[in-house]
C-alpha positions as CSV (number, residue, x, y, z in Angstrom):
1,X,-182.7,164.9,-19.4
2,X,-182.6,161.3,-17.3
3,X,-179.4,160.8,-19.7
4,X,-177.7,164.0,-19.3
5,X,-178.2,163.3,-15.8
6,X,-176.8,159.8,-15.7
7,X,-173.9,160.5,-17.6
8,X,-173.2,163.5,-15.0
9,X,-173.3,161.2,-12.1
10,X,-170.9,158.5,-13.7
11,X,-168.4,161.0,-15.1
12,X,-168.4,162.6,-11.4
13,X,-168.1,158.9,-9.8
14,X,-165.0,158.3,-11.8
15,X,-163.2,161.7,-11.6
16,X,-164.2,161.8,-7.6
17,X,-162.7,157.9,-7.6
18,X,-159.5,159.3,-9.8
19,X,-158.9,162.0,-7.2
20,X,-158.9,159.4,-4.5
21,X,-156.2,157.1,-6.0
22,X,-154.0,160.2,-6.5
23,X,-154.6,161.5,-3.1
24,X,-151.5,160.8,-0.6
25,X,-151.7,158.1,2.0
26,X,-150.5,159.7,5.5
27,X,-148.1,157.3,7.2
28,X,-149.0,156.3,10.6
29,X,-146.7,156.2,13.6
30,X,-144.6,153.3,14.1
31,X,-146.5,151.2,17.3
32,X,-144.9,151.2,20.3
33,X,-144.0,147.4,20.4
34,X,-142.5,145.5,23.8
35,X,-139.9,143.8,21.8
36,X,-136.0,145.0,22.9
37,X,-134.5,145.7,18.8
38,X,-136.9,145.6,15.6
39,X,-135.9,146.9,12.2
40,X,-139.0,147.3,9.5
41,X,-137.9,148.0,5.7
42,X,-139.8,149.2,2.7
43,X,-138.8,145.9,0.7
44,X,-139.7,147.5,-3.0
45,X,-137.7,151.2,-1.8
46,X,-135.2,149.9,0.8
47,X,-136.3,152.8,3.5
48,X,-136.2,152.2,7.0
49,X,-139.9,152.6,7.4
50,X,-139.2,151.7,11.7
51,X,-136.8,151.5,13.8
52,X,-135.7,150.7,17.7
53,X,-131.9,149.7,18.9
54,X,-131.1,148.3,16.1
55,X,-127.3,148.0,16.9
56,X,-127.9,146.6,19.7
57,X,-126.5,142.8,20.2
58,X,-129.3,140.7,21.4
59,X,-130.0,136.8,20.6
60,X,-131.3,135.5,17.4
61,X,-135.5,135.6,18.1
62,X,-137.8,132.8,17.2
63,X,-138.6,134.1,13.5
64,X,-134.8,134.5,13.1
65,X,-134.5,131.0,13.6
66,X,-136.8,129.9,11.0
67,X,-135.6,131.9,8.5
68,X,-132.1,130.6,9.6
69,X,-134.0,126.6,8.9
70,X,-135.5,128.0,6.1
71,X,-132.1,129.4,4.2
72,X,-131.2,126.5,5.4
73,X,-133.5,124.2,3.5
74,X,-133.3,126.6,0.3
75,X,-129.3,126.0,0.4
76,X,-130.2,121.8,0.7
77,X,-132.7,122.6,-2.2
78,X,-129.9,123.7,-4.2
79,X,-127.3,121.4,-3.9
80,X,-125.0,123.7,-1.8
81,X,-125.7,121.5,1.6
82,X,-126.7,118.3,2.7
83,X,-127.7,117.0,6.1
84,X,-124.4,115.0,6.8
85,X,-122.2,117.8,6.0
86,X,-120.0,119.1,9.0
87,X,-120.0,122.5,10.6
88,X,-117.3,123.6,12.7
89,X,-118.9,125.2,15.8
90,X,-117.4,129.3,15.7
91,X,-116.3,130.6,19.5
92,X,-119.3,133.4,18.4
93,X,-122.0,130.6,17.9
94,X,-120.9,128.9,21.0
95,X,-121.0,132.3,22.9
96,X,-124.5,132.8,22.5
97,X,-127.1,133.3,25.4
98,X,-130.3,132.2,25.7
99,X,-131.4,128.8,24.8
100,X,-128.4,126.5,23.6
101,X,-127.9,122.9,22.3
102,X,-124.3,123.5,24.3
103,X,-122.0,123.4,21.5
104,X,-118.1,123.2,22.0
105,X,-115.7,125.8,20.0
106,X,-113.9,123.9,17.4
107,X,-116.1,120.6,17.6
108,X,-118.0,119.5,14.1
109,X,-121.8,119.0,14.0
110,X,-123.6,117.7,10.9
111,X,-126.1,119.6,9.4
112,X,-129.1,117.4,10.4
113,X,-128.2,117.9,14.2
114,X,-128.1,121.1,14.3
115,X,-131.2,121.6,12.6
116,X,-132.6,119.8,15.4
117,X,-130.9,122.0,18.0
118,X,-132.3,124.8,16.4
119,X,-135.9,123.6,16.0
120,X,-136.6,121.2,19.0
121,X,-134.0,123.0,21.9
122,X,-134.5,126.8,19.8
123,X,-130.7,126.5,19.8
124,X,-129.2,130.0,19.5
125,X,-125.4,128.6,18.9
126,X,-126.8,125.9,16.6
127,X,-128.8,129.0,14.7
128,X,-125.7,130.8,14.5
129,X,-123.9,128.0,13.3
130,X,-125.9,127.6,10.4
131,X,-126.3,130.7,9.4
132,X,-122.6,131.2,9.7
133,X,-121.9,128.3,7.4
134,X,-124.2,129.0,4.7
135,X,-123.0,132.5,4.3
């Protein structure tokens, strides 16, 4: 009987532990966040999972600025940049608000510098430029 019993109590452990797994998760509610524009994507189904004014034109953020230095580095890593290679400054990159390294339009800035800009000043032109070069 102290089998019988034992074997009852595992096979009801696992069945009650299979109905769990197969039990849907309820989404919560996005949280209400103080930031101006944020967009938050399922990365393995590509569904907007939150949202809030995201066509709204607002200056690159800090974290888009590292990933800018990291695609950056990644494009070096590769062989498709180097440091002394010259970027043309775009009238978009040197339209940008918020912190600056104060770029001209048409002027040429190596690579290296404007890494700088970007990471010591938090350049928004010089993130801008970068980005728009490696594209």
């Amino acid at each position: 009987m102290n089998k019988v019993i034992r074997c009852f109590l595992f096979v009801s452990c696992l069945f009650y532990g299979v109905l769990l797994q197969a039990a849907p998760m309820p989404v919560p509610s996005p949280p209400e966040l103080a930031a101006k524009s944020f967009l938050l994507i399922d990365f393995n189904s590509g569904r907007v999972i939150a949202e809030k004014n995201v066509t709204q034109k607002i200056e690159p953020a800090s974290i888009t600025k590292m990933m800018t230095a990291y695609v950056v580095y990644k494009e070096m890593e590769a062989g498709r940049l180097t440091m002394d290679e010259q970027v043309t400054i775009s009238k978009k990159a040197w339209r940008m608000g918020g912190s600056k390294m104060f770029l001209e339009v048409g002027k040429k800035a190596s690579v290296e510098d404007l890494l700088k800009g970007l990471i010591i000043q938090s350049g928004n032109d010089a993130s801008v430029a970068l980005a728009e070069h490696c594209r």
